[in-house]
Structures are given as structure tokens and as C-alpha cells.
N, C-alpha and C positions, 0 to 999 in steps of 0.2 A: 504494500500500500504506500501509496507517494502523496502529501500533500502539497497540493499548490495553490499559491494566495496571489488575489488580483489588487491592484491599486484601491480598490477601495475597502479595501478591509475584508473582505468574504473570505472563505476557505474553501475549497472543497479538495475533495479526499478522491483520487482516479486508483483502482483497483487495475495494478496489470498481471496478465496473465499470460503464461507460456504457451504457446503452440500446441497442441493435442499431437502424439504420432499414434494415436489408436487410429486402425484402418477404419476405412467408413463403409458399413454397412447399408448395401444398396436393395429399398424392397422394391419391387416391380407389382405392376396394377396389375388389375386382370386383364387380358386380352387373348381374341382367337388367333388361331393360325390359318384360318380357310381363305385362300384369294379372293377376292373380291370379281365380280364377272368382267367390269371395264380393265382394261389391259394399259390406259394410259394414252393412248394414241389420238392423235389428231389428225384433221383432213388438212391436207396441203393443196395445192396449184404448184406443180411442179412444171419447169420452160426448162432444156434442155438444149446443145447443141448435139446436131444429128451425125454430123463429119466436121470438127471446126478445121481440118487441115484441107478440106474442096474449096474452090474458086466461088461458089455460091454458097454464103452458111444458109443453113436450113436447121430447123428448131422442134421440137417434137413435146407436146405438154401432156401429163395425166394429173389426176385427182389422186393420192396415193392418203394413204392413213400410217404417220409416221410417229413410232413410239419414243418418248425421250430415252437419249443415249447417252454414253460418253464413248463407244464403240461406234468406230469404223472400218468396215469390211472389207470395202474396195475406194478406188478412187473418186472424186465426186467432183463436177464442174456444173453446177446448175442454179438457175435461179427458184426461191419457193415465196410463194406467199400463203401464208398461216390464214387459210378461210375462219377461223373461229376467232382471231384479235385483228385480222388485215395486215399484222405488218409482212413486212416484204426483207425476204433472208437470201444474201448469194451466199453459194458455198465453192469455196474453190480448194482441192488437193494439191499441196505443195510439196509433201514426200509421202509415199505411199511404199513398204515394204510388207511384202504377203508374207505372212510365217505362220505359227500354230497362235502367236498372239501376234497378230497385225498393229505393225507400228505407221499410224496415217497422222501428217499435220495437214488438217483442215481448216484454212481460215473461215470465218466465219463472218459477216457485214452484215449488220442490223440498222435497219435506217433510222428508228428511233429512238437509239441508244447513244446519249450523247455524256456518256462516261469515256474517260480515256482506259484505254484496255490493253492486253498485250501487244495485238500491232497497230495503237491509236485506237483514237475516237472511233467507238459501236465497232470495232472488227477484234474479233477473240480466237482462239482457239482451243482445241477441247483441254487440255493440258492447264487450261487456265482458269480450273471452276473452284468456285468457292462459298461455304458454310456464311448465313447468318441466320439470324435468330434474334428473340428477346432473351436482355437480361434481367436478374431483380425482380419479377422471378422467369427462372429458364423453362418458357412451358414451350417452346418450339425451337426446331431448325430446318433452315431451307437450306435443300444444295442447288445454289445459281449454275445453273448449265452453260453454255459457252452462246446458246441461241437464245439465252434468255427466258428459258423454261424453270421453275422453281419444280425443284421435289421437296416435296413436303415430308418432316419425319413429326411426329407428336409425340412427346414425352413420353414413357410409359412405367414411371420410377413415382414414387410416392417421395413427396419434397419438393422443396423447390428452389433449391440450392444446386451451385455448380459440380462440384465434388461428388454427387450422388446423380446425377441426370443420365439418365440413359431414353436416348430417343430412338424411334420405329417408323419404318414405312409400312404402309397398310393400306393405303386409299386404293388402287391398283393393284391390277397382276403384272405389271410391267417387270423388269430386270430388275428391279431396287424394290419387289415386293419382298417384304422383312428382312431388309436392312439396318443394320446396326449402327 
């Protein structure tokens, strides 16, 4: 116990304390483990080039339903626009090695992202995502995708303190269904 006195006469008395190294006991809430039947995916407006090395380019477009990733498979040169927000996404591959885990750097241009990012203002790549969340108390975190997709994870720990939080993907059957 430490007393400490102010200019005007008062006292008061601050109580410090040592650091705890007892482990922390993390309890978890109830939750299922059944996927959910939406899979995560969204409808795109896919424009593609058909041959961009012929004398005439020519472009080829589909509707596709495209699940959030952080994987990619093959190389990608295309333009999309996100039917459910409108914004408008190019994607272009700038190393792409095939192996048993494919190593792709995909930039990524978002037109209304006017954050600076790994290569500038709105253009990312997948290599470049990142967690946020509330703090104070910690009852969420998002992982920012590289196209500016949130995955959502909800706490699933009783507390609400840093130290004990353990969060869950669940919304989806996508790739990040129960994720830790």
C-alpha cells in the first residue's frame, strides 16, 4: 500500500498489486457444430478477356457465385462487379506457381476503397488481410479479406476480457466454417 497526498491536503491510499501468473481459465458457451445450408457465396458479373494476346480483344462475361477466399487456384485476369453491394473488383495475377499448395499474388482494385493498402490506395492483395474487432468488451472479430469481404467470427468464450476470448465462424458453410 502506497500513500499519496495532493496539494490540498487529501490523502489517499492506491493498493498495488502484482501481476497474477495463474493460467487463465477459458469457459466456452454452448454452440453447435452443424453447417449452416448458405455456403457464403455471392453472385458476381464476371468480364473477362477471351485471347488478350489476338489483334482484336474480345471479352467473355458470366454470373458466377463466388465464395470468400484467401485461396487461389489458378491464375486470374478479370474484371467483377459484386451484384449484391455494386462495387466493381479487377483482379489481376502477378505470380502464379501450381504446387500441392499454390503460391498466387493476386492484386486486387476496389474502387471504393480509399484506404492506402499494400500496392496503394483500394489495390491489396491476398497476403494482406487483416483481424479487427471490438474492444472493452471483445465480443467480435472480422477477418478483412483482400476484396473487402468481412468474415465474421462471434465470440464463443464466457467473458469479456482479452486473455480468455476465443472466437468462431459459424454463419456459413464456407472454408472458414469453424474456424478458430
Amino acid at each position: 500500500m502506497a500513500r499519496i497526498s495532493c496539494g490540498l491536503g487529501l490523502s489517499t491510499f492506491v493498493f498495488l498489486r502484482r501481476p497474477s501468473t495463474d493460467p487463465v481459465k477459458v469457459a466456452l458457451l454452448p454452440f453447435t457444430n452443424s453447417p449452416p445450408m448458405w455456403d457464403g457465396s455471392y453472385l458476381y458479373l464476371t468480364i473477362a478477356p477471351i485471347d488478350p494476346t489476338s489483334e482484336h480483344l474480345k471479352f467473355k462475361s458470366s454470373t458466377l457465385l463466388i465464395k470468400p477466399t484467401v485461396r487461389h487456384d489458378s491464375s486470374v485476369n478479370e474484371f467483377q462487379v459484386d451484384v449484391h453491394s455494386g462495387m466493381f473488383l479487377l483482379r489481376q495475377t502477378d505470380i502464379f506457381i501450381s504446387d500441392v499448395i499454390p503460391v498466387s499474388l493476386t492484386r486486387t482494385y476496389r474502387v471504393w476503397d480509399f484506404y492506402p493498402r499494400a500496392f496503394g490506395v483500394g489495390t491489396n492483395h491476398p497476403y494482406d488481410i487483416c483481424p479487427t474487432g471490438t474492444r472493452f468488451p471483445y465480443t467480435y472479430m472480422d477477418l478483412n479479406l483482400e476484396d473487402g469481404r468481412q468474415i465474421h467470427f462471434g465470440r464463443i468464450s464466457k467473458g469479456t476480457g482479452y486473455a480468455d476470448a476465443v472466437f468462431r465462424r459459424a454463419e456459413t458453410s464456407s472454408e472458414f466454417h469453424g474456424a478458430r
